[in-house]
TIVEXSE-311025 format. One line per field, with one value per residue: residue in one letter; residue number from 1; x, y, z negated of N, C-alpha, C, O, CB in turn. Coordinates in steps of 0.2 Angstrom, whole numbers, always signed. Atoms other than C-alpha are relative to their C-alpha. Last residue first. Glycine has a CB too. Layout:
<sites>
aa: c(A_...)
i: c(NUM_...)
n_u: c(X_...)
n_v: c(Y_...)
n_w: c(Z_...)
ca_u: c(X_...)
ca_v: c(Y_...)
ca_w: c(Z_...)
c_u: c(X_...)
c_v: c(Y_...)
c_w: c(Z_...)
o_u: c(X_...)
o_v: c(Y_...)
o_w: c(Z_...)
cb_u: c(X_...)
cb_v: c(Y_...)
cb_w: c(Z_...)
</sites>
This chain:
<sites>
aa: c(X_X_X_X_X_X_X_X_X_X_X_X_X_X_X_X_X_X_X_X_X_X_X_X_X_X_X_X_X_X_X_X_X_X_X_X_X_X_X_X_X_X_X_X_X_X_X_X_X_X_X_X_X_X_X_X_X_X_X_X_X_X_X_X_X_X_X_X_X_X_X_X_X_X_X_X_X_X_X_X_X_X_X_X_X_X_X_X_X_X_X_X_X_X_X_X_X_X_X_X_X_X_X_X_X_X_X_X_X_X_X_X_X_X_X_X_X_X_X_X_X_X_X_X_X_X_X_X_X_X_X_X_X_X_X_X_X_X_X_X_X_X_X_X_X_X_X_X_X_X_X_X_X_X_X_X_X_X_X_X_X_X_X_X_X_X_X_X_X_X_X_X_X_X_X_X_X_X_X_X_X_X_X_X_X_X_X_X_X_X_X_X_X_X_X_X_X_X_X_X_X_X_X_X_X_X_X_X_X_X_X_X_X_X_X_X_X_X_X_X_X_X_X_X_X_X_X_X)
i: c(228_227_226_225_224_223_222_221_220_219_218_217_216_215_214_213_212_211_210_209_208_207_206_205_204_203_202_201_200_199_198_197_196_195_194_193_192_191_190_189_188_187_186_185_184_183_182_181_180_179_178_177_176_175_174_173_172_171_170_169_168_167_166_165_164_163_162_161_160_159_158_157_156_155_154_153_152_151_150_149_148_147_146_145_144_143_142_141_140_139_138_137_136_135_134_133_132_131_130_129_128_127_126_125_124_123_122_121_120_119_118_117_116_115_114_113_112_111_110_109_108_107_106_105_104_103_102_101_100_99_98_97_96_95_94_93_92_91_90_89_88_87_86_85_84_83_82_81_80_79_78_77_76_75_74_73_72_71_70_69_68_67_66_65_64_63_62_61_60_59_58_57_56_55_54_53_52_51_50_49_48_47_46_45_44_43_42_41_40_39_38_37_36_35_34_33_32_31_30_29_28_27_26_25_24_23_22_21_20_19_18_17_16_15_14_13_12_11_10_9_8_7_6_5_4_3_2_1)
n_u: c(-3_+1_+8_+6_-5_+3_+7_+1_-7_+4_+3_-1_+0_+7_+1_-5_+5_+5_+0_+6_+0_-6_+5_+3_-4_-3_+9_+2_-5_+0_+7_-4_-7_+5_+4_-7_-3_+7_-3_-4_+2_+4_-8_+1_+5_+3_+2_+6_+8_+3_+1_+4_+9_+5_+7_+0_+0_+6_+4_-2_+0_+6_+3_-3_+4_+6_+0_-1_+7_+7_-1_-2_+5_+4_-2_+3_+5_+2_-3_+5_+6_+0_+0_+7_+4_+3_+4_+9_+5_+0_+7_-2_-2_-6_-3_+2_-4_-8_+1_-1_-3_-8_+1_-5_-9_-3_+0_-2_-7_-1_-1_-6_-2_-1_-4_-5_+1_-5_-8_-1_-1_-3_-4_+4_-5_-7_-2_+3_-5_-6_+0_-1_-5_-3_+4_-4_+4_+6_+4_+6_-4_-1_+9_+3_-5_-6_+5_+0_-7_+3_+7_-3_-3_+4_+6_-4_-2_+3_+0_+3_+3_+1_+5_-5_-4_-4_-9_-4_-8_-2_-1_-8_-1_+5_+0_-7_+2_+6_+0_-5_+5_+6_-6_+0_+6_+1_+6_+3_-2_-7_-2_+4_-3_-6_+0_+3_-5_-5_+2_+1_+5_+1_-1_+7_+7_+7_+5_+2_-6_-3_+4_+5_-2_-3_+5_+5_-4_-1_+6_-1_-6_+1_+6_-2_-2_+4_+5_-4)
n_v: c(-1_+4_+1_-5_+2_+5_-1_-6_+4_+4_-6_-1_+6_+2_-5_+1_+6_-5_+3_+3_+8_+0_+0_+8_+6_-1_+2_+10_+2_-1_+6_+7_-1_+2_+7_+8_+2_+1_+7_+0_+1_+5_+5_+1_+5_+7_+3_-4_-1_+6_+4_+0_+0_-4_-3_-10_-3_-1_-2_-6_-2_-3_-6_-8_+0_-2_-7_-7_+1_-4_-8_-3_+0_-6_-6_+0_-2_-6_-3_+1_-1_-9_-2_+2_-7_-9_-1_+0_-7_-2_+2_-2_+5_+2_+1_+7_+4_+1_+1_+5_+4_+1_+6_+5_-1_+3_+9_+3_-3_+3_+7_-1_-1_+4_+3_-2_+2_+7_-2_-1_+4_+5_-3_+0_+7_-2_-5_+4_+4_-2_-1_+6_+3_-5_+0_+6_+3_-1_-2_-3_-6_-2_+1_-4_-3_+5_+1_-5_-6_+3_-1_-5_-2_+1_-7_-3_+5_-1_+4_-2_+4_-2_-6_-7_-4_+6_-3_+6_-1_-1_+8_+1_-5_+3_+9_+1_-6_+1_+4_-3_-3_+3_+2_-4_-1_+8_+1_-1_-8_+0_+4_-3_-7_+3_+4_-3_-7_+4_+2_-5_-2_-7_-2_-3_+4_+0_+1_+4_+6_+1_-4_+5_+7_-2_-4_+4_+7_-4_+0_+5_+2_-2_+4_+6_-1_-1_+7_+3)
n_w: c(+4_+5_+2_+3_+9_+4_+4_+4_+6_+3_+3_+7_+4_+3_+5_+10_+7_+3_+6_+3_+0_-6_-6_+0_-1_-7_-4_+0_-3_-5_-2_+1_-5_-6_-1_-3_-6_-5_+0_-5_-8_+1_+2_-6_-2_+3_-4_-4_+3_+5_-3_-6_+2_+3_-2_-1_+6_+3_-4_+0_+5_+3_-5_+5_+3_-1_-1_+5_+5_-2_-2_+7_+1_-3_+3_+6_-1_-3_+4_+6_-1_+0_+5_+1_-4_+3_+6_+0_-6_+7_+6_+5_+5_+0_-3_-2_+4_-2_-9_+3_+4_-3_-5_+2_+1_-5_-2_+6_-5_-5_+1_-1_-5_-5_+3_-2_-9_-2_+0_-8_-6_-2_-1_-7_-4_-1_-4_-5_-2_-2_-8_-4_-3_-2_-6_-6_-2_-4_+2_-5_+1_+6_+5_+1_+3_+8_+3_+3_+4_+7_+4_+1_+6_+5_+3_+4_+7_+5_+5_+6_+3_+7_+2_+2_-6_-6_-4_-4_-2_-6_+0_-2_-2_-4_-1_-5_-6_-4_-3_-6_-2_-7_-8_-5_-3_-4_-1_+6_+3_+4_+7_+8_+3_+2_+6_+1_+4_+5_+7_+6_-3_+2_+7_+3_+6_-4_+5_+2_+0_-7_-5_-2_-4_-6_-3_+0_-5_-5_-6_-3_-4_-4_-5_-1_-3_-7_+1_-4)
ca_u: c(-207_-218_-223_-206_-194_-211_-204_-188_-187_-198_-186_-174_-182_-186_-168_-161_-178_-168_-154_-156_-139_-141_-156_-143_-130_-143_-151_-134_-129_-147_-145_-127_-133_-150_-138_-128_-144_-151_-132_-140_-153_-146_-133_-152_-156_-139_-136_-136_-126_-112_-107_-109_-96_-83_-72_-55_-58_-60_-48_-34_-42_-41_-25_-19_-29_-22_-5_-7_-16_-4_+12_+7_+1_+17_+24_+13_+16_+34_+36_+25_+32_+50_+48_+44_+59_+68_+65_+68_+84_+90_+83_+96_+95_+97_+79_+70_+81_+75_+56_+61_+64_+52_+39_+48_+47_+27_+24_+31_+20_+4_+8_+7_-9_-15_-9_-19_-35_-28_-34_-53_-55_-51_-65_-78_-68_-70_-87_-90_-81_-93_-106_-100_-98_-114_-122_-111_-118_-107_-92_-80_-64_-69_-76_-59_-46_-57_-68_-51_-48_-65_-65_-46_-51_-66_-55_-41_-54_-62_-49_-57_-46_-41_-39_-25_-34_-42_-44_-64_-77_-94_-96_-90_-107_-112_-95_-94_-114_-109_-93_-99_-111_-100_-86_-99_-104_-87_-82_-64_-49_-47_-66_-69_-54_-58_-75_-70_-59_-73_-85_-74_-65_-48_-50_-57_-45_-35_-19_-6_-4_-20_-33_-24_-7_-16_-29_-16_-3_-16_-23_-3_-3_-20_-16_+1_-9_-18_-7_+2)
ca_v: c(+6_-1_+14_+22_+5_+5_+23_+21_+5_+16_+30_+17_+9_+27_+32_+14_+16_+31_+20_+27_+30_+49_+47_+41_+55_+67_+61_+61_+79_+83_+76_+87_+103_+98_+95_+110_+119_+114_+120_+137_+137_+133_+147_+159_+163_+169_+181_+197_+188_+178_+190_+204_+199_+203_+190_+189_+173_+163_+168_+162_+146_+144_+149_+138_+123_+128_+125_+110_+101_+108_+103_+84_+82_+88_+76_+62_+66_+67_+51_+42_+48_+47_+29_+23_+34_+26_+9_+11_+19_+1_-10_-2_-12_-1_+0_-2_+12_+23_+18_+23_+39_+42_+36_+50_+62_+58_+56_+76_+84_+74_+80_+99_+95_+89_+103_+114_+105_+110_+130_+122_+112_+124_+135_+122_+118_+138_+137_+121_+129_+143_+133_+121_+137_+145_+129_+126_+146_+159_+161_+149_+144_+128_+125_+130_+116_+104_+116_+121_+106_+99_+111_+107_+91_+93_+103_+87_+75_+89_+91_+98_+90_+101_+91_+81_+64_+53_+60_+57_+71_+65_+62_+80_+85_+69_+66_+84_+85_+68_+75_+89_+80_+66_+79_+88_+72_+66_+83_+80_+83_+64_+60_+75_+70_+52_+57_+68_+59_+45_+55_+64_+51_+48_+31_+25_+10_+21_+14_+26_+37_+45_+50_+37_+47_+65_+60_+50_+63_+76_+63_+63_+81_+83_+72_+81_+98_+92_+85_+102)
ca_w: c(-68_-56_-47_-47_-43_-25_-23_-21_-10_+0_+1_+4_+19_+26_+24_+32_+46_+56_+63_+79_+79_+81_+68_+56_+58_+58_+43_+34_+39_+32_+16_+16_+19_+6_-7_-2_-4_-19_-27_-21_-28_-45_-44_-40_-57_-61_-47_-58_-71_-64_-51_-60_-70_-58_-52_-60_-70_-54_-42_-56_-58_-39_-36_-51_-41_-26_-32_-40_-27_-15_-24_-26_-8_-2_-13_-6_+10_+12_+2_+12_+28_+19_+16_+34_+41_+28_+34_+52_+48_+35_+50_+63_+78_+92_+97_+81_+76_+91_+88_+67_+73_+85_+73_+61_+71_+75_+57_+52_+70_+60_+43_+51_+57_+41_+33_+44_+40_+22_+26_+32_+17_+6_+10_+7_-10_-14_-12_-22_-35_-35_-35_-51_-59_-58_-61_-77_-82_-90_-102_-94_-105_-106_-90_-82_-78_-76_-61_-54_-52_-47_-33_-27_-28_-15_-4_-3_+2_+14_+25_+40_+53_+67_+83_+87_+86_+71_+54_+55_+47_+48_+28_+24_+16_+8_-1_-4_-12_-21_-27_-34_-44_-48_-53_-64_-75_-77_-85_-96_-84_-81_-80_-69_-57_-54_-50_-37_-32_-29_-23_-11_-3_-9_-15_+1_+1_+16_+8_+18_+30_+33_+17_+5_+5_+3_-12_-21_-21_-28_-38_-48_-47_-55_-67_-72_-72_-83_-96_-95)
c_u: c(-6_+5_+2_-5_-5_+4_-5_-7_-2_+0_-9_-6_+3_-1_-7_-4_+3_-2_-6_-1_-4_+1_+3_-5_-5_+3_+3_-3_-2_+6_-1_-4_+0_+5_-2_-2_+4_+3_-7_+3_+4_-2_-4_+7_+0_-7_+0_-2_-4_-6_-4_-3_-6_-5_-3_-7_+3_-3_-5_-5_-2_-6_-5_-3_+2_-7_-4_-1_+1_-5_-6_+0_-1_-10_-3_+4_-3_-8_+0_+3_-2_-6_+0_-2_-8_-4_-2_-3_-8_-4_+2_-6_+0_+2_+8_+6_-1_+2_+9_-1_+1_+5_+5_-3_-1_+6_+2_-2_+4_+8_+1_+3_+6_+4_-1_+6_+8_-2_+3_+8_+1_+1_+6_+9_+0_+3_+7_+2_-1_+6_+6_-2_+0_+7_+5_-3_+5_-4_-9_-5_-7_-1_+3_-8_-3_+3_+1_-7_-1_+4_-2_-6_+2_+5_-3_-4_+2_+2_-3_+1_-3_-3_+2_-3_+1_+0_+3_+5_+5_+6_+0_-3_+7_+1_-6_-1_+8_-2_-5_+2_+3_-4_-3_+5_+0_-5_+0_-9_-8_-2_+6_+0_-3_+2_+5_-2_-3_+6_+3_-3_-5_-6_-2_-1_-5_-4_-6_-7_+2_+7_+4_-6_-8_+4_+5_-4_-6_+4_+3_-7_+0_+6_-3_-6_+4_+0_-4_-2)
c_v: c(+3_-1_-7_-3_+4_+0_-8_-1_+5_-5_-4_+3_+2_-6_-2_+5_+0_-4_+2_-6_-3_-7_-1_+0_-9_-4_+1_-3_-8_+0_+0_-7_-7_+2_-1_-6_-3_-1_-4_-8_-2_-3_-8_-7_-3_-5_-6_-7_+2_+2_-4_-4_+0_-4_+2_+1_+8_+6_+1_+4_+7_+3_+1_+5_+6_+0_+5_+9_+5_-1_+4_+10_+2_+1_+6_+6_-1_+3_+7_+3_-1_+0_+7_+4_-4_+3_+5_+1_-3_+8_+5_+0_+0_-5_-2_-2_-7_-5_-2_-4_-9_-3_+1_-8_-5_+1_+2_-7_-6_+1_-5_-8_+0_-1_-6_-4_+0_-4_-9_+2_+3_-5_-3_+4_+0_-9_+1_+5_-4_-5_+3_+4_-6_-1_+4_+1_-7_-9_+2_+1_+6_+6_+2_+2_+9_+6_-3_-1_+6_+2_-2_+2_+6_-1_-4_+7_+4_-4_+0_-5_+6_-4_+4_+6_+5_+10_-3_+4_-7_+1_-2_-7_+2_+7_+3_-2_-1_+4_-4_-7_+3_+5_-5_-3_+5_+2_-5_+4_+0_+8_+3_-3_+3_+8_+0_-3_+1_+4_-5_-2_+4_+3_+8_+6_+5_-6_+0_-3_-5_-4_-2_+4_-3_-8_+0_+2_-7_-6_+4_-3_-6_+0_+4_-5_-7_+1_+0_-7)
c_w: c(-8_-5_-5_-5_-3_-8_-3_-4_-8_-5_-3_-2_-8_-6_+0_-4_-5_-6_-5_-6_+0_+4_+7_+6_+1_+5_+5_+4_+2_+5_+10_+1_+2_+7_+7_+0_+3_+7_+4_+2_+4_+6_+4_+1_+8_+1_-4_+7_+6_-4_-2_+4_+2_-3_-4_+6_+3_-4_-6_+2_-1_-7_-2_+3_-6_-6_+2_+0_-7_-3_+3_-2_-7_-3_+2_-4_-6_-3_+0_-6_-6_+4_+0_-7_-3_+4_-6_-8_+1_+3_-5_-5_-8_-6_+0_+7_+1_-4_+0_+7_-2_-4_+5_+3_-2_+1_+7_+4_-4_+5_+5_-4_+0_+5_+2_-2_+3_+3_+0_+0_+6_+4_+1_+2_+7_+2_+2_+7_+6_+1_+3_+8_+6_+2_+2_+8_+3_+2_+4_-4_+3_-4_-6_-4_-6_-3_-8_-5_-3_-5_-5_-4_-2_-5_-6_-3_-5_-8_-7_-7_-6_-6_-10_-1_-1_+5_+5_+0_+0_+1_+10_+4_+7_+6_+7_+3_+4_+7_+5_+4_+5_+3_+3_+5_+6_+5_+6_+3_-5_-3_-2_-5_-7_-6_-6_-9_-2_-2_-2_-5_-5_+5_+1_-6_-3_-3_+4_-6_-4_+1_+7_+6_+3_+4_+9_+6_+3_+6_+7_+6_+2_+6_+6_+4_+4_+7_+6_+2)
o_u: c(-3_+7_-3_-5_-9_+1_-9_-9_-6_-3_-13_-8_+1_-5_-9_-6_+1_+0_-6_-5_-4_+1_-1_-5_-3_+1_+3_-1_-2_+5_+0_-2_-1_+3_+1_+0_+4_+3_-5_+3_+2_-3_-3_+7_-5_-7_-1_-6_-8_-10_-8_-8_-9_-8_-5_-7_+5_-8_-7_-5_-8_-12_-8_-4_-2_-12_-3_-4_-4_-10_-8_-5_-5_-14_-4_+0_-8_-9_-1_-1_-5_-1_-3_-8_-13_-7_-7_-9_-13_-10_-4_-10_+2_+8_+10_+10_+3_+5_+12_+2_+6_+6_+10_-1_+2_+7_+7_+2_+4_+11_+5_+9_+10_+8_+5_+11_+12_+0_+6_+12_+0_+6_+9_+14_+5_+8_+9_+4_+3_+11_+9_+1_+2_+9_+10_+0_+8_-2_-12_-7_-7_-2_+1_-12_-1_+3_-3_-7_+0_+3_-7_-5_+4_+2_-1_-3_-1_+0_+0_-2_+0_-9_+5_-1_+1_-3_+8_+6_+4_+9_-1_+1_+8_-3_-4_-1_+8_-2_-5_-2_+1_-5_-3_+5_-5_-5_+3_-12_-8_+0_+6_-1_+0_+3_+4_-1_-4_+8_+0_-3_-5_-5_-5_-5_-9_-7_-8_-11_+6_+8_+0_-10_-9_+5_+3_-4_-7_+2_+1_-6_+1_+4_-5_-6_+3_-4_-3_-2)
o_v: c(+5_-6_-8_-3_+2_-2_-7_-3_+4_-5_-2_+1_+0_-6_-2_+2_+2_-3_+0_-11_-8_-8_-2_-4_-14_-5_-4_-8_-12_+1_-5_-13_-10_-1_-5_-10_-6_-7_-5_-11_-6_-9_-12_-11_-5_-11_-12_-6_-2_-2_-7_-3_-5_-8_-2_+7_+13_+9_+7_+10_+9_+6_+7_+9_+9_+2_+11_+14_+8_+3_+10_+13_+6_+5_+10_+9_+2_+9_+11_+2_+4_-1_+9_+7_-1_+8_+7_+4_+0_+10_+8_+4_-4_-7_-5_-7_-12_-10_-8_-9_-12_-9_-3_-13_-10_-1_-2_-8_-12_-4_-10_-9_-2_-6_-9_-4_-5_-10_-11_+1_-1_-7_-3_+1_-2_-11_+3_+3_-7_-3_+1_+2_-6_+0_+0_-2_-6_-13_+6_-4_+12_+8_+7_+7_+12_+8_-2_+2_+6_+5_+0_+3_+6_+1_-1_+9_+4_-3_+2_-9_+10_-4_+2_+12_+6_+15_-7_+9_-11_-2_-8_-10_+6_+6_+2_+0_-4_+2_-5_-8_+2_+4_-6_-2_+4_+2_-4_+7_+5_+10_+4_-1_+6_+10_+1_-1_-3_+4_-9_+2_+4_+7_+12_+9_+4_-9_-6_+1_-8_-9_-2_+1_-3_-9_-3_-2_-8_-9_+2_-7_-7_+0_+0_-7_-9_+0_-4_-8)
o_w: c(-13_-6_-9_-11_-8_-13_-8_-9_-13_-10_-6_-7_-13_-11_-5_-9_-11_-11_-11_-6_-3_+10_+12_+11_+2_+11_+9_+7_+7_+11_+14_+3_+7_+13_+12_+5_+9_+11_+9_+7_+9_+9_+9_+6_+10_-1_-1_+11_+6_-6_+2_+6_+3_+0_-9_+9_-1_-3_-8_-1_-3_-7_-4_-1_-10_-5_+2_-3_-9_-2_+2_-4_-9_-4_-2_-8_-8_-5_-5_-12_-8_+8_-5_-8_-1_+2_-9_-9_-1_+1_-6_-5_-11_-7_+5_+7_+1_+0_+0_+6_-2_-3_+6_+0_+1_+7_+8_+9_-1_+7_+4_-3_+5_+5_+2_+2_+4_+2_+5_+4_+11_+6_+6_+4_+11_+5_+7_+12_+9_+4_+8_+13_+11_+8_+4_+12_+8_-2_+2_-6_+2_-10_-7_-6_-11_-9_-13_-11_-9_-10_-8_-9_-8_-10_-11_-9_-11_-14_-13_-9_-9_-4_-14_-1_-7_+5_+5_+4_-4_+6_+11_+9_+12_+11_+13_+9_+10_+13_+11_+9_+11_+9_+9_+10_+10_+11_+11_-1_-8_-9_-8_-10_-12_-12_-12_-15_-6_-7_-6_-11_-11_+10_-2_-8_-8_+1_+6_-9_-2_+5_+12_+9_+9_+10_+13_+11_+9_+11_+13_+10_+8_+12_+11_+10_+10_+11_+11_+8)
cb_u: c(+5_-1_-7_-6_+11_+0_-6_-1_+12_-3_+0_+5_+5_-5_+3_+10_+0_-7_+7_-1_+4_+7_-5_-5_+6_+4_-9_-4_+8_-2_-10_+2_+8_-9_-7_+7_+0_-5_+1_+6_-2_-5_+2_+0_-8_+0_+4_+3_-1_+7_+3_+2_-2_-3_-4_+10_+5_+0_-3_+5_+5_-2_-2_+7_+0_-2_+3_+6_+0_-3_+6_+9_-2_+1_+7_+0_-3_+0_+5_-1_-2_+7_+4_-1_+1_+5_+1_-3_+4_+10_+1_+4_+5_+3_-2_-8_+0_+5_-2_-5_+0_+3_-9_+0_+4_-2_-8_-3_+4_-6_-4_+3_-2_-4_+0_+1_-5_+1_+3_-7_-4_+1_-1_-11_-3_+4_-1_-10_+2_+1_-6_-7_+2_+0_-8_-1_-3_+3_+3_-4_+8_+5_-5_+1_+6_+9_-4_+0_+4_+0_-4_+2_+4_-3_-7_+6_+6_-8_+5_-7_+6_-4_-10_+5_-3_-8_+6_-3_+4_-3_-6_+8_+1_-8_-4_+5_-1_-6_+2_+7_-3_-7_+9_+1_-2_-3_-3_+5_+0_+10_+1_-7_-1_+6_+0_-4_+4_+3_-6_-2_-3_+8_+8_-4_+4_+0_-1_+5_+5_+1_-1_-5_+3_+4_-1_-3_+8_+5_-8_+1_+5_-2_-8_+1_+2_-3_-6_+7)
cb_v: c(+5_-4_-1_+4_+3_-6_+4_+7_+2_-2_+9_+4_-7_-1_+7_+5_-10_+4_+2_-2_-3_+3_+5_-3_+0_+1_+4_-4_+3_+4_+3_-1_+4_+6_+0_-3_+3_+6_-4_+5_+4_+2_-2_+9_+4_+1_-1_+10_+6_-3_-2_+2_+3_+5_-5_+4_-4_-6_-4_+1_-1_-4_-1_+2_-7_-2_+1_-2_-8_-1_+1_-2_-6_-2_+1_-7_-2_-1_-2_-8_-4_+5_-4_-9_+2_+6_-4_-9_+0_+1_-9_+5_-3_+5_+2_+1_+2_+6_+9_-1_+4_+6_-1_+1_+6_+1_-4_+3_+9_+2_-2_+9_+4_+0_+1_+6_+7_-5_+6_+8_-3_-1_+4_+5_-9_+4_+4_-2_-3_+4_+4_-6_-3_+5_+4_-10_+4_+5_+4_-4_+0_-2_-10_+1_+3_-7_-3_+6_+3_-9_-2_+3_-3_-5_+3_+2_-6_-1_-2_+0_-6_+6_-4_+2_+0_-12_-1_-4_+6_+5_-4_-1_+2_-1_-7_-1_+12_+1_-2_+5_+5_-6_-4_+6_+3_-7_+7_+6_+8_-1_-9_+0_+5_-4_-6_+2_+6_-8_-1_+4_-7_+5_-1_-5_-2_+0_+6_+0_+3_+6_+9_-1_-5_+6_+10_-1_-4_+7_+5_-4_+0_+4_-2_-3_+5_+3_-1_-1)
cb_w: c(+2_+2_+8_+5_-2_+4_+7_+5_+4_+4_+6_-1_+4_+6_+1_-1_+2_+4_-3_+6_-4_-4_-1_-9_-7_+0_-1_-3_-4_+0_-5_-8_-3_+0_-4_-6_+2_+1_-10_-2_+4_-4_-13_+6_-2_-5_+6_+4_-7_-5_+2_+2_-4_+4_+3_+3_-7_-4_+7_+2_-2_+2_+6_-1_-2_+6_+4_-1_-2_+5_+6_-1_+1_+10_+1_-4_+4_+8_+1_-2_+6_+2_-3_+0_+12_+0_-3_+4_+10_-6_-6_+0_+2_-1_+2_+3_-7_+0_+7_-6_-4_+3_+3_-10_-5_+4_-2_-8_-2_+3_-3_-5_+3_+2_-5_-2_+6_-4_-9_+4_+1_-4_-4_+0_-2_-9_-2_-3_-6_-4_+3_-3_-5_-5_+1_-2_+3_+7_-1_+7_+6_-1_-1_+5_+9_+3_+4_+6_+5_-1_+3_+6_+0_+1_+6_+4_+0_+2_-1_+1_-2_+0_+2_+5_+6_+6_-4_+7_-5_+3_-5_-8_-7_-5_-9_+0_-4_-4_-3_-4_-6_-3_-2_-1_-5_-4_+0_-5_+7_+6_+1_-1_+6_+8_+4_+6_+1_+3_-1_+2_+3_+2_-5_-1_-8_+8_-5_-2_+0_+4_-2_-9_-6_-3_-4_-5_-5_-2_-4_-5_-2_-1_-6_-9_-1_+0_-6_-4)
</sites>
C-alpha cells in the first residue's frame, strides 16, 4: 500500500509541475525518475532509466495545441512498474529495465492525450475566472484557479497509479520466452536508448551550432582520465 501511496503522490507532482503549476523541473524525467527509485527501493535503476528518458524526451516542449508526448508521466510509469516489480522478477535487471523503458516510451504517446484533455479543462476555467474578473467576484476567480490545480493533480494521482498496476500486470504475463531466448541482446538494446537519446542531443546542439559543448566535454573527459 506504501507504494502505491508514493506513487500517487509523484503521480500528482509529475502532472502539476509539468504545466500548470511549479515547473521547478521536478517532474523532468531524471529527477522523477530518481525520486521514484529511491522511494520504491531501486535508486540505481530509476537514474539509469531516467537518464536514457531525460535524454530521450529532451526536445519535447508543452507549448501549443499540438499532441504533447508526455514523457515525464511515461517515465514514472516505467519506474513504477519497475519498483513495484524487481522483487518479484525471475530474470534479468537489463531485461527489465528495457522492458519497462518500452512500456514508458509507449505511455508517453497515450498521456499526450491527457495533456490535451487538461488543456480544453484550463481554458474553461480561464474563461471562467475572465468572467469573474469581470463582474467582480474574487471568491469565483479563485476557485477556478484552485480546481485547475486540483483537477490536475488528482487526475495525475489516478493515472499514475493506474498504469502502474497495468503495467505490473502486462509484465508477469508475458511468456518466458521472452526473457530467456532474447537475453543476451536486453543489454543491447538498453545501448541503444542511450545511443537514441545521445543523438537527439547532438542534434539539438549541432542545430544551434552549439557543437563545441560536447566536444568541450568529451575533452574535459578525457584530460579527468589521463590524470586520474
Amino acid at each position: 500500500m506504501e507504494e502505491y501511496i508514493i506513487i500517487a503522490v509523484l503521480g500528482a507532482l509529475v502532472a502539476l509541475d509539468t504545466t500548470v503549476a511549479g515547473q521547478f523541473m521536478v517532474s523532468q524525467p531524471l529527477v522523477s525518475a530518481s525520486l521514484a527509485g529511491y522511494f520504491l527501493g531501486d535508486l540505481q535503476s530509476g537514474i539509469y532509466i531516467g537518464a536514457i528518458m531525460q535524454l530521450m524526451w529532451l526536445k519535447l516542449i508543452p507549448a501549443g495545441g499540438s499532441i504533447f508526448l508526455n514523457g515525464n508521466l511515461g517515465t514514472l510509469a516505467a519506474v513504477s512498474v519497475l519498483g513495484l516489480s524487481f522483487k518479484e522478477f525471475q530474470y534479468s535487471i537489463e531485461s527489465l529495465r528495457f522492458t519497462v523503458i518500452v512500456y514508458g516510451i509507449a505511455t508517453s504517446y497515450i498521456f499526450g492525450y491527457f495533456t490535451t484533455s487538461q488543456r480544453y479543462i484550463n481554458q474553461f476555467l480561464i474563461r471562467t475566472a475572465h468572467n469573474a474578473v469581470n463582474k467582480n467576484r474574487i471568491f469565483r476567480f479563485q476557485l477556478a484557479h484552485i480546481l485547475g490545480v486540483v483537477i490536475t493533480g488528482v487526475a495525475g494521482m489516478f493515472i499514475a497509479v493506474i498504469f502502474a498496476l497495468a503495467g505490473k500486470w502486462l509484465l508477469f504475463r508475458i511468456p518466458p520466452v521472452y526473457f530467456t531466448s532474447l537475453a543476451p541482446f536486453f543489454q543491447y538494446g538498453l545501448y541503444a536508448f542511450l545511443g537514441i537519446g545521445i543523438g537527439t542531443v547532438l542534434s539539438m546542439l549541432w542545430s544551434r551550432k552549439a557543437w563545441y559543448y560536447p566536444v568541450i566535454g568529451i575533452g574535459a573527459g578525457c584530460v579527468v582520465m589521463l590524470l586520474s
